[in-house]
N, C-alpha and C positions, 0 to 999 in steps of 0.2 A: 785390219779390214775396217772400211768405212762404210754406214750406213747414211744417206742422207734422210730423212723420216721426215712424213706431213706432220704436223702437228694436228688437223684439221681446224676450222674455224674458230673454235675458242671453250665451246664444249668438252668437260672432259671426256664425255664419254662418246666424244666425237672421231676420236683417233682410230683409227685400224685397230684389228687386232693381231695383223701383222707388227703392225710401227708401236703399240703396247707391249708384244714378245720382245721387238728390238731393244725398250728402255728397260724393260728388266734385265734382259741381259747385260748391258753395254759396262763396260769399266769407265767410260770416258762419255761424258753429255756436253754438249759444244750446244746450247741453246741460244736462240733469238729471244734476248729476255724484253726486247718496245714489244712484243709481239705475242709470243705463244704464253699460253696459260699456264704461270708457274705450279700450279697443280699437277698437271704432268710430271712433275719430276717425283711425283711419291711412287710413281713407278720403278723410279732406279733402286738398285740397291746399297745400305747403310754405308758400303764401303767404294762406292762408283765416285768418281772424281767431275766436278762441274763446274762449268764455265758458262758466263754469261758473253756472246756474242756481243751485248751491244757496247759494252769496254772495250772490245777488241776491232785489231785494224786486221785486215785480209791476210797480213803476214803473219799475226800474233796465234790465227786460229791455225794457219798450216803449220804454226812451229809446234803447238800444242799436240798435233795429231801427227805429226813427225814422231815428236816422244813418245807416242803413246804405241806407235807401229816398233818404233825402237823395243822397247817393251813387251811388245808381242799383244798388246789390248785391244780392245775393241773398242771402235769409237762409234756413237751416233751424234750426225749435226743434225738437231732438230729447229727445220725450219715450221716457220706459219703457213698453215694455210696445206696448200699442194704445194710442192718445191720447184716446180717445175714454171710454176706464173708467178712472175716478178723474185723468185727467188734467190738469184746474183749467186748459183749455185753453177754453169758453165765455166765461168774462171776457176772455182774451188778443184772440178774436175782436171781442168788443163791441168792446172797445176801439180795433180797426183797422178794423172798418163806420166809426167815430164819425170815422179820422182817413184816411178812404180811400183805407187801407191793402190792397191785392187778397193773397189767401190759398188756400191748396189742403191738405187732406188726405189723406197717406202711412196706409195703416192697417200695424198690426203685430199679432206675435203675443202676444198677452196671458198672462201668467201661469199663471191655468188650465188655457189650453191648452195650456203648455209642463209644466206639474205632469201633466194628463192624459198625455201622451209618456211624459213620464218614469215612469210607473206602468203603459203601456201601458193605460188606460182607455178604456172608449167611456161617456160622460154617458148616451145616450140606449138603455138596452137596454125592447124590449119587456115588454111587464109587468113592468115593474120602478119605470124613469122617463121617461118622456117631457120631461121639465123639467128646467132648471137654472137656480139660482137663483145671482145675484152680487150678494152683499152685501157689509156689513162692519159692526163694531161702531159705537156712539157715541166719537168720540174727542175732538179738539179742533173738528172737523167735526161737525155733530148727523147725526142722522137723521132722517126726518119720522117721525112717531107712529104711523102708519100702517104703516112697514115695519119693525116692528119682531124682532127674529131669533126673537121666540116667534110671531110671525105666520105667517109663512114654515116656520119647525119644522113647523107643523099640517099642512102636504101632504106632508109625508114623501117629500119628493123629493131630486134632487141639488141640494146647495148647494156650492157655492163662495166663500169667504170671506175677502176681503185687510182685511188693516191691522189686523187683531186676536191677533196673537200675544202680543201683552203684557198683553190680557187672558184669556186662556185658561180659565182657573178660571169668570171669569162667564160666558163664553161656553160650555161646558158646559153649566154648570147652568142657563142659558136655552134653549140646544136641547131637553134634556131635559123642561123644564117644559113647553115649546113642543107637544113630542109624541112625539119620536125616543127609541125605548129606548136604557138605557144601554151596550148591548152593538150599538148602531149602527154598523157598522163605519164608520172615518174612517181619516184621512191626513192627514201637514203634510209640507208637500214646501220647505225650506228654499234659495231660490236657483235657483229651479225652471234648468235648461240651462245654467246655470254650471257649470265646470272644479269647483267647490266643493260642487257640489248637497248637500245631504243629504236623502231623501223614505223617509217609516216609515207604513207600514199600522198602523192600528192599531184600538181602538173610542172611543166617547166617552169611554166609563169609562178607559180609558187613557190619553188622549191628553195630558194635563197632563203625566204620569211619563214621558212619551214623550220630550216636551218637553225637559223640565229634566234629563232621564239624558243625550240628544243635546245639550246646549247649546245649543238652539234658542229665543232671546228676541227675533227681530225680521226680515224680511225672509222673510216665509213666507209662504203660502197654505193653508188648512184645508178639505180635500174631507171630504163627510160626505153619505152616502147607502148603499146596499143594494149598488148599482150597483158600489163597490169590492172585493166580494165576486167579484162575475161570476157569481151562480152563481143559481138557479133563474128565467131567464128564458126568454122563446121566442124561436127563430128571427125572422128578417126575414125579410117575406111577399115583399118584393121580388125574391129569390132563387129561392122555393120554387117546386118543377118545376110544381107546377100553378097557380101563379101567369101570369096574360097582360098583358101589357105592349106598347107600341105597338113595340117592337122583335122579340116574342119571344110566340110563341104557347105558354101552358100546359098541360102534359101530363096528361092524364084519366090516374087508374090503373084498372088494369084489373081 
């Protein structure tokens, strides 16, 4: 059996307490070591067998967990993050349909939402944004034509942004063109929940200088919407006295 397990943002004590039962139990740890916080692994136990991901090629990690089903063990791949965004975790499964291989899903906390924490953010404020968008740049991975960050810029909503810290300059000046003024307020939140965080409000227009002042060239996430501001939205009708709800009758004013 394979589990694939969030590792969550970078926090230890960020992980499930799901995907924390899964590392104690597992015989066999297949971890993202550019990535998830090797602190994690004091969950496994003395005699659990481990592997760093980032030595290994896509064949190297299915030959490991081939053995380890041979064996009858249990394995967990612990990804970064939630496994589910950007976790190059779809191929790992084809490839265990193909060798029936049986598998389950840990979810974790994803970057975003450990950058949102850390800035005290809510994505969705009334009139403001209902949306959030997760993208990321063209890198060695394409993007399809269709999403591309000037696409997305035109709803002027919350975006969230991995894997493009090292292009920062073009990715400005694609928001921008996109539709988002320059004075859009943004944020890079560098290591989001890590002991090491570093996270800087800033605008579009700024956020390059932001950047390269804080030594921030890789392992970041780039919020960018209205919503970092906090400020001219409405209340949640949810709350409001004269709002009714099937728990809670609404109060007429008088």
């Amino acid at each position: 059996m394979v589990n694939f397990v969030g590792a969550g943002t970078g926090a230890v004590d960020l992980i499930t307490v799901r995907g924390m039962r899964l590392l104690e139990k597992a015989d066999v740890i297949i971890y993202a070591g550019s990535l998830v916080n090797p602190e994690l692994l004091n969950y496994a136990k003395k005699e659990c067998e481990i592997h760093n991901s980032a030595y290994m090629t896509l064949e190297e990690v299915m030959d490991v967990i081939k053995d380890a089903e041979n064996k009858g063990l249990n394995t967990v791949r612990l990804h970064t993050g939630d496994p589910s965004i950007y976790g190059a975790i779809r191929e790992q499964m084809d490839i265990l349909d193909e060798l029936g291989i049986k598998y389950e899903t840990c979810p974790g906390v994803s970057a975003c939402f450990g950058a949102a924490a850390s800035l005290n953010l809510e994505y969705t404020l009334p009139e403001v944004s209902q949306s959030l968008i997760i993208t990321r740049m063209e890198g060695k991975t394409s993007v399809p034509k269709k999403e591309t960050i000037e696409s997305f810029a035109t709803h002027n909503t919350t975006m969230a942004i991995y894997l493009s810290t090292g292009m920062l300059e073009e990715l400005v000046e694609r928001l921008i063109n996109g539709g988002y003024k320059k004075y859009t307020p943004a944020a890079i939140v560098y290591k989001a929940t890590w002991p090491e965080e570093k996270a800087f409000v800033c605008t579009l227009e700024t956020l390059v200088k932001t950047a390269e002042e804080n030594d921030i060239r890789k392992t970041a996430i780039i919020l960018v919407g209205d919503i970092i501001s906090h400020a001219h939205y409405e209340k949640s009708k949810l709350y409001s006295a004269d709002f009714s709800t099937e728990y809670r009758q609404g109060k007429k004013e008088v």
